[in-house]
DSSP file (Angstrom, degrees, kcal/mol; ACC not computed):
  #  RESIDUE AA STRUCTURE BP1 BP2  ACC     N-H-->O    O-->H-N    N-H-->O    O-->H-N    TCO  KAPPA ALPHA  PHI   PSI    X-CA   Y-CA   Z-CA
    1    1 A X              0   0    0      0, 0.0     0, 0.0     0, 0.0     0, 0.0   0.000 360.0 360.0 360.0 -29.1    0.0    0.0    0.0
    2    2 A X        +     0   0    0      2,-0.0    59,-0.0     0, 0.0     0, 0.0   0.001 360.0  13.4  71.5-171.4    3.2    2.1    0.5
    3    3 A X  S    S-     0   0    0      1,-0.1    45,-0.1    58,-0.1     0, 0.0   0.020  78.7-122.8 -34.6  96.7    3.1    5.7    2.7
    4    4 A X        -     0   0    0      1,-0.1    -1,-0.1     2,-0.1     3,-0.1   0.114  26.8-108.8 -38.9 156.4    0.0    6.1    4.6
    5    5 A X  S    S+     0   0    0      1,-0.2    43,-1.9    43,-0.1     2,-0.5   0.910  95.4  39.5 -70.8 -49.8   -2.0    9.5    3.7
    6    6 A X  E     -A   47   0A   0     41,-0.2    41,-0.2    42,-0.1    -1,-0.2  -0.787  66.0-141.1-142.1 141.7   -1.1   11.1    7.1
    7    7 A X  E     -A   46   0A   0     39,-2.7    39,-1.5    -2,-0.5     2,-0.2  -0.388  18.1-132.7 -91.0 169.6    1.7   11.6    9.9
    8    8 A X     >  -     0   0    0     37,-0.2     4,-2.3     1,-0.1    37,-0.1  -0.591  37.8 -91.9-113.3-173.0    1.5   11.7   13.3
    9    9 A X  H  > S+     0   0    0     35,-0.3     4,-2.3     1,-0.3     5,-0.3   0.832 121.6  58.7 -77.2 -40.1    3.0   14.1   15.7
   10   10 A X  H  > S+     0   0    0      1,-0.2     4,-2.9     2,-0.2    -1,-0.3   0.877 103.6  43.9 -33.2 -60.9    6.0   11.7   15.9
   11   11 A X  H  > S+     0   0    0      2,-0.2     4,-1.1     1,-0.1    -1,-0.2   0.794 112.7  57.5 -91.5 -16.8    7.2   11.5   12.4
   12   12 A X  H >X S+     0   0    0     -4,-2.3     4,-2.0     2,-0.1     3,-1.5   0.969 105.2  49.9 -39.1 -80.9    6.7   15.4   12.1
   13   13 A X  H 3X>S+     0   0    0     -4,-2.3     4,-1.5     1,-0.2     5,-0.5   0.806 112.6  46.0 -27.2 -55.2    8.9   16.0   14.8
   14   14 A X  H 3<5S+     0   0    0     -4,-2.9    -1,-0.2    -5,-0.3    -2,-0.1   0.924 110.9  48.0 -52.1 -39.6   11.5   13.8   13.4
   15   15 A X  H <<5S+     0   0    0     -3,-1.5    -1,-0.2    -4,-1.1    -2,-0.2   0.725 122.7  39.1 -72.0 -26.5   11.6   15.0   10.0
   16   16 A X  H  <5S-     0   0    0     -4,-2.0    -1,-0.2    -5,-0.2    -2,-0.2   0.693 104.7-129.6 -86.5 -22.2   11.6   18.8   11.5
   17   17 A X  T  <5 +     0   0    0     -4,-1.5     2,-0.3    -5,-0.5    -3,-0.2   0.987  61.0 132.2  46.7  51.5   13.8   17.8   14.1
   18   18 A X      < -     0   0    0     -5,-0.5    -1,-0.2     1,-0.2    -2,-0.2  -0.901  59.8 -81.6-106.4-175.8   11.7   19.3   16.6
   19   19 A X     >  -     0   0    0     -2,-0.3     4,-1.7    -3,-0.1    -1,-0.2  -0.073  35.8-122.5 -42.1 151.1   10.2   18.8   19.9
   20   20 A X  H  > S+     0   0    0      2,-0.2     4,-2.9     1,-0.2     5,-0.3   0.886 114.4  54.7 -72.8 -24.6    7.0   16.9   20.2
   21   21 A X  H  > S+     0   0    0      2,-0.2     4,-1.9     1,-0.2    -1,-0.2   0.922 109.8  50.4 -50.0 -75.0    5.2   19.5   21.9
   22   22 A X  H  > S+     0   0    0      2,-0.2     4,-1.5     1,-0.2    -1,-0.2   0.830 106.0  54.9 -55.4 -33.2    6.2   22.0   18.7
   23   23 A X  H  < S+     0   0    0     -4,-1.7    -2,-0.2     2,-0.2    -1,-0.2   0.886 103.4  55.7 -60.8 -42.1    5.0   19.7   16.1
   24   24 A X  H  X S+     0   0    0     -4,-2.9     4,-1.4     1,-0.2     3,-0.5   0.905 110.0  48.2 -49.0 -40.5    1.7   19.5   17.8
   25   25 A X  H  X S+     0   0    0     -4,-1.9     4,-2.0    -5,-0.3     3,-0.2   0.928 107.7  47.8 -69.7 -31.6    1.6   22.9   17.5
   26   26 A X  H  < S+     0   0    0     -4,-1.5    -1,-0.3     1,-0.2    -2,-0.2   0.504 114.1  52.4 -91.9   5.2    2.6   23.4   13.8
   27   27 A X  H  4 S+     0   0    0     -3,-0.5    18,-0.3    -4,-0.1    -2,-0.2   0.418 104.7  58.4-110.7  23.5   -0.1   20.6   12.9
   28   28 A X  H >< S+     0   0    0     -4,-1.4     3,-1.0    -3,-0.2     4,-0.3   0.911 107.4  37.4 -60.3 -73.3   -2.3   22.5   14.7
   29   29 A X  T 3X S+     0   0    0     -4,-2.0     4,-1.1     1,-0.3    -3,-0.1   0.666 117.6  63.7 -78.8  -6.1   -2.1   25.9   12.6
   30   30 A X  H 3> S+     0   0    0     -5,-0.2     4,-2.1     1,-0.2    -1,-0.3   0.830 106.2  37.5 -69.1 -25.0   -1.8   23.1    9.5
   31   31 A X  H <> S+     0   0    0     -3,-1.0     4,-0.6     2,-0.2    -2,-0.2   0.402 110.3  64.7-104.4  -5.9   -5.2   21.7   10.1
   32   32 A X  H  > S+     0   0    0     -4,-0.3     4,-2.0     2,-0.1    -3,-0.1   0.813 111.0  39.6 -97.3 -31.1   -6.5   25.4   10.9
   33   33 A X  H  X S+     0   0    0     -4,-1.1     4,-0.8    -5,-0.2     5,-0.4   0.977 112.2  49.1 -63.5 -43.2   -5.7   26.1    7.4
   34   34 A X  H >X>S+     0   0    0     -4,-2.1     3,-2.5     1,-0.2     5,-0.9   0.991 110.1  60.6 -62.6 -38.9   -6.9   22.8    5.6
   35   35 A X  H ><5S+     0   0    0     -4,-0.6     3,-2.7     1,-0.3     4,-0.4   0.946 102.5  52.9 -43.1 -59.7  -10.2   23.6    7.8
   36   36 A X  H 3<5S+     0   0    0     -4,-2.0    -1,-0.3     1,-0.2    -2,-0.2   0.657 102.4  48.5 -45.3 -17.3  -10.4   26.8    5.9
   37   37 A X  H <<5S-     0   0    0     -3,-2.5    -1,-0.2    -4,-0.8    -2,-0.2   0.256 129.3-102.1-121.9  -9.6  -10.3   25.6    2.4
   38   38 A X  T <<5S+     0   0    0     -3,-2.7     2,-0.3    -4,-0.8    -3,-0.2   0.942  70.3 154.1  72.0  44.9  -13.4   22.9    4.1
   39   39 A X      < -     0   0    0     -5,-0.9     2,-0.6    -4,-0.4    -1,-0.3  -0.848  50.2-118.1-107.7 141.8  -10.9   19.8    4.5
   40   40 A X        -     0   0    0     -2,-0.3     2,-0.1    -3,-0.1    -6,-0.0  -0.870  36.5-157.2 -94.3 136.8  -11.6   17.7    6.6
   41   41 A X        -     0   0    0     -2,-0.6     2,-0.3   -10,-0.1     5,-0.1  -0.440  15.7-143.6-101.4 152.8   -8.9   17.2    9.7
   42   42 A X        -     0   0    0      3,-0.4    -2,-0.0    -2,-0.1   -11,-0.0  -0.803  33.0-115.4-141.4 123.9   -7.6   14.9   12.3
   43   43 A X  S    S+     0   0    0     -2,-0.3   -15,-0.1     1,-0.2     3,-0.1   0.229 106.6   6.4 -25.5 135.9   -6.4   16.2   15.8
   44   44 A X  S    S+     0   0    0    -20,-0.1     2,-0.4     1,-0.1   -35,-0.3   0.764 112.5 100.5  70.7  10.8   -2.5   15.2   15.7
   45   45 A X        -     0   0    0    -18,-0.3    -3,-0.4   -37,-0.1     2,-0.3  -0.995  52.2-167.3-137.5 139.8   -2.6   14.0   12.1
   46   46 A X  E     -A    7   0A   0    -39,-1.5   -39,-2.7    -2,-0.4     2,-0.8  -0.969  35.3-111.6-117.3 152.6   -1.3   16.3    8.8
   47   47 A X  E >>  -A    6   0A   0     -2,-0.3     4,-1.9   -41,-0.2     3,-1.2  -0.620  33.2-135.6 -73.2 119.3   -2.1   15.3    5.4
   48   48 A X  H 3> S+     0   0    0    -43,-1.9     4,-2.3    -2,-0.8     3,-0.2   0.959 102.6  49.4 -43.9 -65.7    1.4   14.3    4.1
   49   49 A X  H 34 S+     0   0    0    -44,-0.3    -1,-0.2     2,-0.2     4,-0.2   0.558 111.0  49.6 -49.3 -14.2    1.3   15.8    0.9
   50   50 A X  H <> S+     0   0    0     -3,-1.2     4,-0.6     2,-0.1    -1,-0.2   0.710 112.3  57.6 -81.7 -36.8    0.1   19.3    2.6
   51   51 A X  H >X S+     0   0    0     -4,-1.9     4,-2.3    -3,-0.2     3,-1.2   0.997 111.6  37.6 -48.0 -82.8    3.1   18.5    5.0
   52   52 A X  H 3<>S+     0   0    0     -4,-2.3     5,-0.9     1,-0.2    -1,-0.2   0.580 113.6  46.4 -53.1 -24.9    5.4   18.4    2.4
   53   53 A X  H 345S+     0   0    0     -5,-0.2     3,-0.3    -4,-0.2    -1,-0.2   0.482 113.5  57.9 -94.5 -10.4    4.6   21.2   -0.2
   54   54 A X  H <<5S+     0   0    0     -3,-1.2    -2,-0.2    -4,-0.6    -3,-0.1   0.966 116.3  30.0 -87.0 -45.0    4.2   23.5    2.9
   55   55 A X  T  <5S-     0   0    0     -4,-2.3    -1,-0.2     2,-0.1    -2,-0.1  -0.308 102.4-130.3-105.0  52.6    7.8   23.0    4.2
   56   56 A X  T   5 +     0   0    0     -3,-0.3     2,-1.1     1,-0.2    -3,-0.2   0.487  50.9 158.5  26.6  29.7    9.4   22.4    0.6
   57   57 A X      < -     0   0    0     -5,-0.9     2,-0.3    -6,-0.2    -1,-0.2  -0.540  33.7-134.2 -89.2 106.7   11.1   19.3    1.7
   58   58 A X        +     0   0    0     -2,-1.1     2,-0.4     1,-0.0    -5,-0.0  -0.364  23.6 173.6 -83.3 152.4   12.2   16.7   -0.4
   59   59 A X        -     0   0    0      3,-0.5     3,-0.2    -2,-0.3    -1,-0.0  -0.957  36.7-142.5-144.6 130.5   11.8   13.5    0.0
   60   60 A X  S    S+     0   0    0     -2,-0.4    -1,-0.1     1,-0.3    -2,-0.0   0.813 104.3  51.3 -82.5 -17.4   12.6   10.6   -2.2
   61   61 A X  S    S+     0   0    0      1,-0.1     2,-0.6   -59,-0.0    -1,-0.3   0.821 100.7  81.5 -76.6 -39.1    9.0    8.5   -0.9
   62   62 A X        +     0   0    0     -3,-0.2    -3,-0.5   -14,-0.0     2,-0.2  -0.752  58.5 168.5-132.8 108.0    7.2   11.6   -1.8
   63   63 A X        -     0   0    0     -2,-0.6     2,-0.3     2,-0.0    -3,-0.0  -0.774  26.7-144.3-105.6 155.3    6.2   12.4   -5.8
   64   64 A X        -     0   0    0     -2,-0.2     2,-0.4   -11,-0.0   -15,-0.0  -0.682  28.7-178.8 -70.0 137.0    4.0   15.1   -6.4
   65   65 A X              0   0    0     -2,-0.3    -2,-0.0     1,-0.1     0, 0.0  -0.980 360.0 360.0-143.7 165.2    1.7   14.2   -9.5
   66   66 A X              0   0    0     -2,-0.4    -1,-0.1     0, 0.0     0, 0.0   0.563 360.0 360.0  94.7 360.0   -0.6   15.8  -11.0
């Protein structure tokens, strides 16, 4: 099935190299955006792909298409 759709606070953190504590908080004001745009969210969870295009990181698991 390869990468699940969404990270947890965990694999933020890592990828940011921060704290967990700050990673809750930046997928907080991530999910207060996707909310605006009338996405639906989950507490502690970011849409990977939202994840990635927001903090321009590449990543060899992670193609854009489309």
């Amino acid at each position: 099935m390869g990468e699940k759709m969404f990270m947890r606070v965990g694999e933020v953190a890592s990828v940011l190299d921060v704290s967990e504590p700050y990673a809750y908080k930046l997928i907080r004001k991530m999910n207060e955006e996707l909310k605006k745009t009338g996405c639906i969210t989950i507490s502690g969870r970011i849409d990977r792909r939202f994840f990635y295009e927001k903090f321009y990181i590449p990543n060899k698991s992670y193609e854009r298409t489309g």
